[in-house]
RODO-2510 file (C-alpha; in nm, 4 decimals, decimal comma):
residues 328
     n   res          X          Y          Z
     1     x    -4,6052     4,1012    -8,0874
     2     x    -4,7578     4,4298    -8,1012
     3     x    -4,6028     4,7462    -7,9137
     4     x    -4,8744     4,6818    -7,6348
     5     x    -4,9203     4,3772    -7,4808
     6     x    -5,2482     4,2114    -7,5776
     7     x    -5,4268     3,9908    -7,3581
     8     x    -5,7085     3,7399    -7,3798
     9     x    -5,8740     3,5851    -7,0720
    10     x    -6,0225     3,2134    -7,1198
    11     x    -6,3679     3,2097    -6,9437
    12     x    -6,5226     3,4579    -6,7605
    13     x    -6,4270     3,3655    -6,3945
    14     x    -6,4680     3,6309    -6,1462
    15     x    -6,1081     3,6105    -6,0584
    16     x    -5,9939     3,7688    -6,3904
    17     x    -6,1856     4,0769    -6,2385
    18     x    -5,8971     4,1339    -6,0427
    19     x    -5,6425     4,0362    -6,3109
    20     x    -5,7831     4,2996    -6,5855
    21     x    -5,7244     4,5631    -6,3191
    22     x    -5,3684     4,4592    -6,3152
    23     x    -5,3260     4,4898    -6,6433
    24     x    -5,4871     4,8023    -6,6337
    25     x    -5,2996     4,9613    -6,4725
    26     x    -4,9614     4,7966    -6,5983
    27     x    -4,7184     4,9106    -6,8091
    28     x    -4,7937     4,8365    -7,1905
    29     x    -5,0527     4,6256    -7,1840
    30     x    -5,4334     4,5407    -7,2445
    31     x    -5,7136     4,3080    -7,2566
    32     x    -5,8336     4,2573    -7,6145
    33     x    -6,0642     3,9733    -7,6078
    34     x    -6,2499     3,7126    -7,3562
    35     x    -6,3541     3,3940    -7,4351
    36     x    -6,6838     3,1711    -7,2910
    37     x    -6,8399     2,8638    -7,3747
    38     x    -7,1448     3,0968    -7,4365
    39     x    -7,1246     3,3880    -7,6855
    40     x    -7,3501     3,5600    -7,4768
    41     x    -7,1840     3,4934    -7,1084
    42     x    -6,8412     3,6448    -7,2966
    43     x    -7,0169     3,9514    -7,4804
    44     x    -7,1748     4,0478    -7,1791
    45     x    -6,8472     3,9999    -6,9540
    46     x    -6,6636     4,1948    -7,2339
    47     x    -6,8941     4,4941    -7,2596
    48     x    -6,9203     4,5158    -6,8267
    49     x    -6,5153     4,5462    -6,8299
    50     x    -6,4879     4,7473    -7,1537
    51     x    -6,3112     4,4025    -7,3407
    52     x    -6,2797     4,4646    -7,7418
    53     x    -6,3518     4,1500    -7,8891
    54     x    -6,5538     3,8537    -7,7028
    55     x    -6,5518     3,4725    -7,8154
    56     x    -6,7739     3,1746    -7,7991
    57     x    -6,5390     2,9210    -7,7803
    58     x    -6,1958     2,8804    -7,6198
    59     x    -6,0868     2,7459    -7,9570
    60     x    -6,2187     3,0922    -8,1417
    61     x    -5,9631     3,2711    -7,9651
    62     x    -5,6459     3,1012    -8,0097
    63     x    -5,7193     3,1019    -8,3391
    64     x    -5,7595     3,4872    -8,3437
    65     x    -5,4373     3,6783    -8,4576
    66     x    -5,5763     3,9554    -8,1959
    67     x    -5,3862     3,8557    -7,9064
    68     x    -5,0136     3,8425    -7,8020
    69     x    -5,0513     3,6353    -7,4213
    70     x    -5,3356     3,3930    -7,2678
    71     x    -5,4728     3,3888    -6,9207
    72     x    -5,5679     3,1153    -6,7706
    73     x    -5,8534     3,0903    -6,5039
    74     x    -6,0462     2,8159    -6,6332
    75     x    -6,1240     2,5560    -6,3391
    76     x    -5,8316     2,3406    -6,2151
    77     x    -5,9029     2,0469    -6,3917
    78     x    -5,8573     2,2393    -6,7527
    79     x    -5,5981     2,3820    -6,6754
    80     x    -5,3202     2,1406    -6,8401
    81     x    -5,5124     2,1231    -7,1602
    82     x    -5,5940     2,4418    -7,2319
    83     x    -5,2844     2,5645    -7,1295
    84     x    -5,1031     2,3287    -7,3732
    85     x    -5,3394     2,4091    -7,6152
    86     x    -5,2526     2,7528    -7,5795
    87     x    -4,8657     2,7115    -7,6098
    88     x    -4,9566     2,4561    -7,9485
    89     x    -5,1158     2,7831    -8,1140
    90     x    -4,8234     2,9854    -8,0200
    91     x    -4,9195     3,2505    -7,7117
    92     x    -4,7397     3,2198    -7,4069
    93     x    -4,9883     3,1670    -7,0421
    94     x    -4,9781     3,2981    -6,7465
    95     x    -5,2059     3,0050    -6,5761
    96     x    -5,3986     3,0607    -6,2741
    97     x    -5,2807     2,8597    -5,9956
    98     x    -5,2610     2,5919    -5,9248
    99     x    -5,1022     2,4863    -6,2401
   100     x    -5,2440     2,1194    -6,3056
   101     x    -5,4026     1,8740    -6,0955
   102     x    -5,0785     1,6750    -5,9831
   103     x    -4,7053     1,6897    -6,0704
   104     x    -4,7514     1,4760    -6,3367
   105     x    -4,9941     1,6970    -6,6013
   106     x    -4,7087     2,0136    -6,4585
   107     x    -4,4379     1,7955    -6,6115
   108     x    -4,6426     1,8305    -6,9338
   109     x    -4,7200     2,1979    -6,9274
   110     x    -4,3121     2,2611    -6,8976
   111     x    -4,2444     2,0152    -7,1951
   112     x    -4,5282     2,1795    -7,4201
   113     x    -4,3656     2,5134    -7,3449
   114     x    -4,0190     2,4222    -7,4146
   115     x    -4,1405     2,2864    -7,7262
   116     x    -4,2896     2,5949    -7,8502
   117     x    -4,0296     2,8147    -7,6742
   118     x    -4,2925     3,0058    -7,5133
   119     x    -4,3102     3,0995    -7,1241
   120     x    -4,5275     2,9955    -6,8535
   121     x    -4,5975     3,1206    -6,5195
   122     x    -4,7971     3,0299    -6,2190
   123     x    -5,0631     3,3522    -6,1115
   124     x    -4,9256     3,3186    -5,7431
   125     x    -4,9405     3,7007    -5,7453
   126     x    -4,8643     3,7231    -5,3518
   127     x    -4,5052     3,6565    -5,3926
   128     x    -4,4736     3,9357    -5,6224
   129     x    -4,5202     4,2181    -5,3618
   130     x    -4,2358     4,4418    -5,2572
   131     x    -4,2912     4,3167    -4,8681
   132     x    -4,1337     3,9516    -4,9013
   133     x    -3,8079     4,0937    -5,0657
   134     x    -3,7749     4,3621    -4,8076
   135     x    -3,8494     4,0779    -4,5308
   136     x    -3,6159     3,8227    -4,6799
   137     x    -3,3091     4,0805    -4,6875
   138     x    -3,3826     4,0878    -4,3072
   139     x    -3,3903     3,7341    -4,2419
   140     x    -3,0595     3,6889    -4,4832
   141     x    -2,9139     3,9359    -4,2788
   142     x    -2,9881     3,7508    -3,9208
   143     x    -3,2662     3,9552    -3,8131
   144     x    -3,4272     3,6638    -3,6600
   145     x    -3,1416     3,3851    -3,6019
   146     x    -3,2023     3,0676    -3,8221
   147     x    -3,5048     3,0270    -3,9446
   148     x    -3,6183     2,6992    -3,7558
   149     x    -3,9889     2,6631    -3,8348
   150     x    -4,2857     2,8205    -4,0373
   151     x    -4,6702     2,8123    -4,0265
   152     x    -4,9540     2,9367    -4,1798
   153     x    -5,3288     2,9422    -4,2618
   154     x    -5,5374     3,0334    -4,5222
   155     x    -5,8732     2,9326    -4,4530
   156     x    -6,2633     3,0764    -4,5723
   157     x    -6,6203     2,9529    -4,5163
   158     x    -6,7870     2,7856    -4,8332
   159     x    -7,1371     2,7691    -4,7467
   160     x    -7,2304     2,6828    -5,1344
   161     x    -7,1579     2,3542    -5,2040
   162     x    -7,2253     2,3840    -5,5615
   163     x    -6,9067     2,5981    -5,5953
   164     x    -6,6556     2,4752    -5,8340
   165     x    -6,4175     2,4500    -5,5321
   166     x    -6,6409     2,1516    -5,3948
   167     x    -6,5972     1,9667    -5,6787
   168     x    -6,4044     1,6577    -5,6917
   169     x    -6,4238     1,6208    -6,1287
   170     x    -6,2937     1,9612    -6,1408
   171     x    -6,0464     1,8985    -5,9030
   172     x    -6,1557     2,1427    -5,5883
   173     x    -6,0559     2,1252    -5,2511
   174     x    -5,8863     2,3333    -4,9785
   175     x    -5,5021     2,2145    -5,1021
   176     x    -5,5822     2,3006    -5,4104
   177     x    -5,7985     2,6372    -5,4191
   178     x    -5,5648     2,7948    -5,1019
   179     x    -5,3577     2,5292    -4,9180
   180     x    -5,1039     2,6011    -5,2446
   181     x    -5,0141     2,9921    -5,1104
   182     x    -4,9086     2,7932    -4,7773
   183     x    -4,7021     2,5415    -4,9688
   184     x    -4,5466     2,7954    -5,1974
   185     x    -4,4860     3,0393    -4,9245
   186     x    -4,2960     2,7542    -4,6723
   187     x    -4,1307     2,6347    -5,0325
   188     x    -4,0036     2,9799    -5,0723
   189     x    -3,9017     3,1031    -4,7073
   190     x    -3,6733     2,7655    -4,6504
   191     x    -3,5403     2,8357    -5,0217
   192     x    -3,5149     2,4314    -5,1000
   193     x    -3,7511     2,1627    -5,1791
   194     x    -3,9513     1,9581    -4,8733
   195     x    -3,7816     1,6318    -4,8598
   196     x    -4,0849     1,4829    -4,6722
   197     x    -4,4917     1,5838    -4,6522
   198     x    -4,7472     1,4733    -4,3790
   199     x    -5,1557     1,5783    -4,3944
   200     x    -5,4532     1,5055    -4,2473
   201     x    -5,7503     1,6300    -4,3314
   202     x    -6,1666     1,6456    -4,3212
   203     x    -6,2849     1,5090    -4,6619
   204     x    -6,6540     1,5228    -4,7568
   205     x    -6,6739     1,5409    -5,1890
   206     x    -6,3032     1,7238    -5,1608
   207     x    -6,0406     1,8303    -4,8581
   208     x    -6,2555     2,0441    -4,6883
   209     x    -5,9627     2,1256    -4,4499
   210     x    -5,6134     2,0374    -4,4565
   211     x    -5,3264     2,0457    -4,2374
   212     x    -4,9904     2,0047    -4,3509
   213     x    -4,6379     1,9486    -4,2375
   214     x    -4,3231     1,9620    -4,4274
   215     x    -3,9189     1,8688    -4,3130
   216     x    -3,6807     2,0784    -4,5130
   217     x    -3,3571     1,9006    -4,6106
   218     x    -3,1598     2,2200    -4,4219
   219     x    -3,3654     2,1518    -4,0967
   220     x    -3,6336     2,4056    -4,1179
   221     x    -4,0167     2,2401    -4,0369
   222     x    -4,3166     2,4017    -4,1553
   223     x    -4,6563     2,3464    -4,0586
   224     x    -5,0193     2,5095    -4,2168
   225     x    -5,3780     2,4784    -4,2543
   226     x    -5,6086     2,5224    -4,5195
   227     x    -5,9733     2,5195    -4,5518
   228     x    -6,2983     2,5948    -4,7066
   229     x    -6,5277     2,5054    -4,4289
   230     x    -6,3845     2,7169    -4,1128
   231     x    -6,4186     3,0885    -3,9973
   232     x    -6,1420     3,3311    -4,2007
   233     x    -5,7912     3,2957    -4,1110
   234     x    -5,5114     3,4204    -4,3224
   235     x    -5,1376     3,4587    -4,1196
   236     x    -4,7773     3,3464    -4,1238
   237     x    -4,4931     3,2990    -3,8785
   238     x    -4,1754     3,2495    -3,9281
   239     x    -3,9607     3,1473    -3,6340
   240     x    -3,5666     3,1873    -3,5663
   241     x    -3,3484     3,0819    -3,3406
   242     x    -3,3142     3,4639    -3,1967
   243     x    -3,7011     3,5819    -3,3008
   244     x    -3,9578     3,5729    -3,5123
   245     x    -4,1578     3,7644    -3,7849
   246     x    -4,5486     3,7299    -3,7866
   247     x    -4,7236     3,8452    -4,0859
   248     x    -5,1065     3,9901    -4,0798
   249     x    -5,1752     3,9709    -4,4304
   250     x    -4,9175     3,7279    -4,6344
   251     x    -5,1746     3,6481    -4,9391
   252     x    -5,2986     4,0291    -4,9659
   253     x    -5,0232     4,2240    -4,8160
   254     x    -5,2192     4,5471    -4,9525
   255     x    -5,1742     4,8497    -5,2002
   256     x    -5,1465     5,1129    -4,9809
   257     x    -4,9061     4,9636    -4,7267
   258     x    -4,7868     4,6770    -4,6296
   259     x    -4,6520     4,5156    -4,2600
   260     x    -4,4742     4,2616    -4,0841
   261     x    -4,3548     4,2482    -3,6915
   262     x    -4,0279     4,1401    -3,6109
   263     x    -3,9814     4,0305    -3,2862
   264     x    -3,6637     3,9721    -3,0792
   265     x    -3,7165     3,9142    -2,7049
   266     x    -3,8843     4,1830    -2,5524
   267     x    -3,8532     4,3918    -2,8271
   268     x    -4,1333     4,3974    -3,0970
   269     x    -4,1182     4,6339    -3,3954
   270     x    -4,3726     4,6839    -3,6796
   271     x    -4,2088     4,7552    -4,0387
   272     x    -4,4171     4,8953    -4,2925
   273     x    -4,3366     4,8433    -4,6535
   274     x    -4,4619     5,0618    -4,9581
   275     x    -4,8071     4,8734    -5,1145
   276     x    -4,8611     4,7381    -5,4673
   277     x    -5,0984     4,5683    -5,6593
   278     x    -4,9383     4,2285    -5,7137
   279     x    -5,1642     4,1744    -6,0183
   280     x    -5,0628     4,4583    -6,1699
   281     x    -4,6192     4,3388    -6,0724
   282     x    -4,7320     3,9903    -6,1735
   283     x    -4,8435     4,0747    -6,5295
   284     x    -4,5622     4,3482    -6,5760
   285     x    -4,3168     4,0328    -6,5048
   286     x    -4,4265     3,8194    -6,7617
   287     x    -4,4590     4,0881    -6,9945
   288     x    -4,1023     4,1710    -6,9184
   289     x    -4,0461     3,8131    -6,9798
   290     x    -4,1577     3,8208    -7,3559
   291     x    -3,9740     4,1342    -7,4451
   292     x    -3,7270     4,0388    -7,3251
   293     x    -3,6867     3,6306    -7,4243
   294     x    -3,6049     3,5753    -7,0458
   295     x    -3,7532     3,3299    -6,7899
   296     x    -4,0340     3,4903    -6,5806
   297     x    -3,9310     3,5535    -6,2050
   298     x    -4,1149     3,2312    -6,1098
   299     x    -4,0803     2,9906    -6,4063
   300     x    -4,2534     2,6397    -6,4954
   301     x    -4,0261     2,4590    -6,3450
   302     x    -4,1176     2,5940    -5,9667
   303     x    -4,5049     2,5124    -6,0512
   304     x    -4,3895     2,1674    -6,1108
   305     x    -4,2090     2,1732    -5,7614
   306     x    -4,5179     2,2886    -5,5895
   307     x    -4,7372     2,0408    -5,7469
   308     x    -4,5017     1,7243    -5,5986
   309     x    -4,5503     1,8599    -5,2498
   310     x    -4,9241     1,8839    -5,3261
   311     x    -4,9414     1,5289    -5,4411
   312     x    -4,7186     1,4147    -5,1550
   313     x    -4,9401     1,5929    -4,9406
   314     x    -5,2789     1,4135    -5,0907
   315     x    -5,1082     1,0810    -5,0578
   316     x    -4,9688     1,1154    -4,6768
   317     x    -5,3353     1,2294    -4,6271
   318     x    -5,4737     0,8849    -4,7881
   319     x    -5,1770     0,6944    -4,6513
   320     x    -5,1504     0,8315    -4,3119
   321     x    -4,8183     0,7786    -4,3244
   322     x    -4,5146     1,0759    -4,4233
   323     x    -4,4830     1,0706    -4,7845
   324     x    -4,0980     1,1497    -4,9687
   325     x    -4,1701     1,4074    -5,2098
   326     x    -4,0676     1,3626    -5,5338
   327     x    -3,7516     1,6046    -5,6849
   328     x    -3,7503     1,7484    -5,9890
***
């Protein structure tokens, strides 16, 4: 690997806009090359964002000795086999989430990777910003009692139904495209794995809005919604046994400054944290990764835990009935 980190982006999707900024303005790294289905879709994508070297075909670029690291923002369907086919030619991914379609191709991804010996991380870049360690030490430290329950939304109106995220083939839907931040998020606060999922949701082609629950083997209950057909929401809550914390912006905390309220009783205080840009913390951690020959923060292994609550959640949705999710 090269002094500086060399990326290449499969496919041209617009959120590797935001990802190429990140790098940008990371520590030691680049974007050397993009690759499209279309020669001319990636040349012209590679010459807007200032991209050395632009490829036809995925294929062209894993076969390229140009790059060091592969990201992945190819629909959610491709992701498994790309992503595989990525670790097979030797780069390590950093795969847009969520990972695969189901726990089952995520079980895959890890094996590939610890056959080649090569990372891979799940782009939830949220988790990455300096607001949820600096609210966690509180909560460790009793600031709201026992954490009891959690909730939260992410929801956005899709008025194009032509969007990949309406697609059932490439495996669209609200769980899928945003309902995953709430599962991660809950996943992450209770700091074990669900031992039961319930859903139900409004399905036209995909979920076009979801609502989940999930029971915690330590007692904490979490609760969220996710759509693609409903007015903007985007909040959490999490609620103790002596107050709670409510936070405005948990997906894009911000990169000036981020917030939180804590509340105890009467007594409601805003805490402001410094801002970051999470892509920018997200790709610096897997590049640390590599130098290093350490896990990323996040490994494989919790993208594989985040997918079994997403199936469990499908199913209880199909079922109607709670579903056990499956352990690692």
């Amino acid at each position: 690997m090269s002094t500086e980190l060399r990326w290449g982006i499969l496919s041209t999707a617009h959120i590797g806009r935001a990802l190429i900024r990140g790098i940008g303005q990371s520590d030691g790294g680049c974007v050397q090359g993009v690759a499209s289905r279309e020669w001319t879709r990636a040349n012209e994508w590679a010459k807007e964002h200032g991209i050395p070297r632009a490829f036809g075909a995925y294929d062209d670029m894993l076969a390229s000795h140009e790059i060091d690291a592969i990201y992945n923002p190819l629909p959610n369907s491709m992701h498994a086999e790309w992503t595989i086919r990525a670790l097979e030619a030797g780069f390590p991914v950093l795969c847009e989430k969520p990972l695969t379609v189901d726990a089952a191709q995520a079980r895959k991804v890890l094996q590939a990777a610890k056959r080649a010996r090569l990372p891979v991380a799940e782009a939830f870049m949220y988790r990455f910003h300096p607001m949820y360690d600096h609210m966690l030490e509180l909560i460790a430290a009793g600031a709201i009692g026992d954490v009891v329950a959690i909730r939260s939304s992410f929801t956005f109106r899709l008025t194009d139904r032509a969007n990949i995220r309406c697609s059932t083939e490439l495996a669209g839907g609200a769980l899928m495209d945003v309902g995953c931040y709430c599962v991660n998020l809950s996943r992450r606060i209770a700091g074990c794995e669900p031992a039961r999922a319930q859903a139900f949701e409004r399905r036209t082609s995909v979920d076009d809005t979801l609502i989940g629950a999930l029971e915690f083997p330590n007692g904490i209950l979490a609760q969220f919604e996710c759509s693609i057909e409903n007015a903007g929401r985007s909040w959490a809550e999490i609620a103790g046994t002596d107050g709670l914390i409510r936070i405005p912006k948990p997906w894009f905390p911000g990169e000036e400054q981020a917030e939180f309220i804590v509340r105890r009783g009467d007594h409601e205080e805003t805490i402001f944290t410094p801002g970051a840009n999470t892509y920018r913390l997200e790709v610096e951690d897997f590049a640390n990764a590599l130098r290093t020959h350490q896990p990323p923060r996040w490994p494989a292994e919790d993208a594989v835990a985040n997918m079994a609550v997403i199936d469990a959640l499908y199913a209880s949705a199909k079922q109607g009935a709670s579903i056990a999710v499956e352990q690692a």
